[in-house]
C-alpha positions as CSV (number, residue, x, y, z in Angstrom):
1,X,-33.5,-85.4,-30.5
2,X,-33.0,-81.8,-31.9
3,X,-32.9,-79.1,-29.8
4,X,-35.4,-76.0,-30.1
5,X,-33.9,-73.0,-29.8
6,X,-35.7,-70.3,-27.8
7,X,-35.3,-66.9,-29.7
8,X,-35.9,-64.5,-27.1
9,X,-38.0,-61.4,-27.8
10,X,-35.9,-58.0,-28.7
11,X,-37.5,-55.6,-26.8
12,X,-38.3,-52.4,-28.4
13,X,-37.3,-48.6,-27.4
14,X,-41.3,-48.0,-27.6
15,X,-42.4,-50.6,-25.3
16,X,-39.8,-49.8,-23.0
17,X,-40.7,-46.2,-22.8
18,X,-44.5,-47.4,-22.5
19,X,-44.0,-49.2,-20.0
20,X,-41.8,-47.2,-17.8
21,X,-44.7,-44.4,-18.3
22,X,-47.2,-46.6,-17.7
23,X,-45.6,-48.1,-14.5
24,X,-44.6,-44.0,-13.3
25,X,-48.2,-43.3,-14.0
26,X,-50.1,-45.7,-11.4
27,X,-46.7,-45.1,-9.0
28,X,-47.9,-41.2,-9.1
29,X,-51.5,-41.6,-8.9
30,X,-50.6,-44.0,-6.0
31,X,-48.4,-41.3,-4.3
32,X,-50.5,-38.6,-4.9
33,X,-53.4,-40.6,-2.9
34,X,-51.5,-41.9,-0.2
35,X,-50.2,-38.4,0.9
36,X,-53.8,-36.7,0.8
37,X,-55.0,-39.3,3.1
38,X,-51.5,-38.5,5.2
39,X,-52.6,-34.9,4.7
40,X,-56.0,-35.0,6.2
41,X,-55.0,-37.9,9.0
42,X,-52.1,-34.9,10.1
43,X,-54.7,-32.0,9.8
44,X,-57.3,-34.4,11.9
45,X,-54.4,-34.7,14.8
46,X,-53.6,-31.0,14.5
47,X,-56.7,-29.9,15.2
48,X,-57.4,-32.4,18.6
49,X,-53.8,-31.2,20.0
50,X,-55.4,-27.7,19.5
51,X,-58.7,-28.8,21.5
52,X,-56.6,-30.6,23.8
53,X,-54.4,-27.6,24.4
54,X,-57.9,-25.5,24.7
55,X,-59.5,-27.1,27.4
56,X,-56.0,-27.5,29.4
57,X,-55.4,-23.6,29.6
58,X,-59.1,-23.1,30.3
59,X,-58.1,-25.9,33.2
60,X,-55.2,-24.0,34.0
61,X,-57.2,-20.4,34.6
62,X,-59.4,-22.1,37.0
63,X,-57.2,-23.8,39.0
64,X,-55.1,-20.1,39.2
65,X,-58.5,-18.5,40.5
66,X,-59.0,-21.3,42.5
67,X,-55.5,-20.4,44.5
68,X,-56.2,-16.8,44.2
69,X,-58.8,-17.0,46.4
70,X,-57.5,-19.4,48.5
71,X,-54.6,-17.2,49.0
72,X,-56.7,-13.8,50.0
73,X,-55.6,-12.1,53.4
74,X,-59.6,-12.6,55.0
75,X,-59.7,-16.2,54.5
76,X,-55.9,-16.9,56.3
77,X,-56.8,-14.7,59.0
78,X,-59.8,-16.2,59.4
79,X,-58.5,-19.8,59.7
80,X,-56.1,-18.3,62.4
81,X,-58.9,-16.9,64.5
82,X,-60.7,-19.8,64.4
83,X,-57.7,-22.3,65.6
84,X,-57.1,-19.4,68.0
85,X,-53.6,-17.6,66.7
86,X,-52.8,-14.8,66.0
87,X,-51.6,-13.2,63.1
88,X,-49.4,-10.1,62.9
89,X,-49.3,-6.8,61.4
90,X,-46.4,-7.6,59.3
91,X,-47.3,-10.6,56.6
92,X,-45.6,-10.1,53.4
93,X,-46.9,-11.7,50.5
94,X,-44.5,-12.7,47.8
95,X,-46.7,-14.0,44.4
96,X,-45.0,-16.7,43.0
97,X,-44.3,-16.0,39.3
């Protein structure tokens, strides 16, 4: 039986450096795609927290108007006189702020 020998390839400078571009080439274009998408997912979350933030203020100035006029003089004293106190002279109101 004789044994084969199995010469193995030398491989060249120029492959090497063709393949290393080739192989950084599809690496960037891979990159460059996965962090547009990442891009426009963020932008797409920006803009609902925005929306979201929107609609709680406007939420927030109603419910404050709400408890303004709750709060005005005419409607306590009106709720008094109808359970039959009395209110004084004398009510301070201190806004809470």
């Amino acid at each position: 039986m004789r044994k084969t020998n199995k010469r193995k390839k030398k491989m060249n400078i120029y492959t090497l450096a063709t393949r290393l571009f080739i192989i950084s080439a599809v690496l960037f274009l891979m990159t460059s795609v996965f962090l547009r998408a990442y891009n426009s997912y963020l932008n797409v979350k920006i803009h609902d927290y925005k929306a979201s933030i929107a609609t709680m203020k406007k939420e927030n100035e109603m419910v404050r108007m709400e408890v303004n006029q709750l709060s005005t003089y005419d409607r306590i004293s009106s709720f008094t006189k109808a359970e039959g106190m009395s209110m004084s002279v004398n009510i301070i109101n201190i806004p809470n702020e």
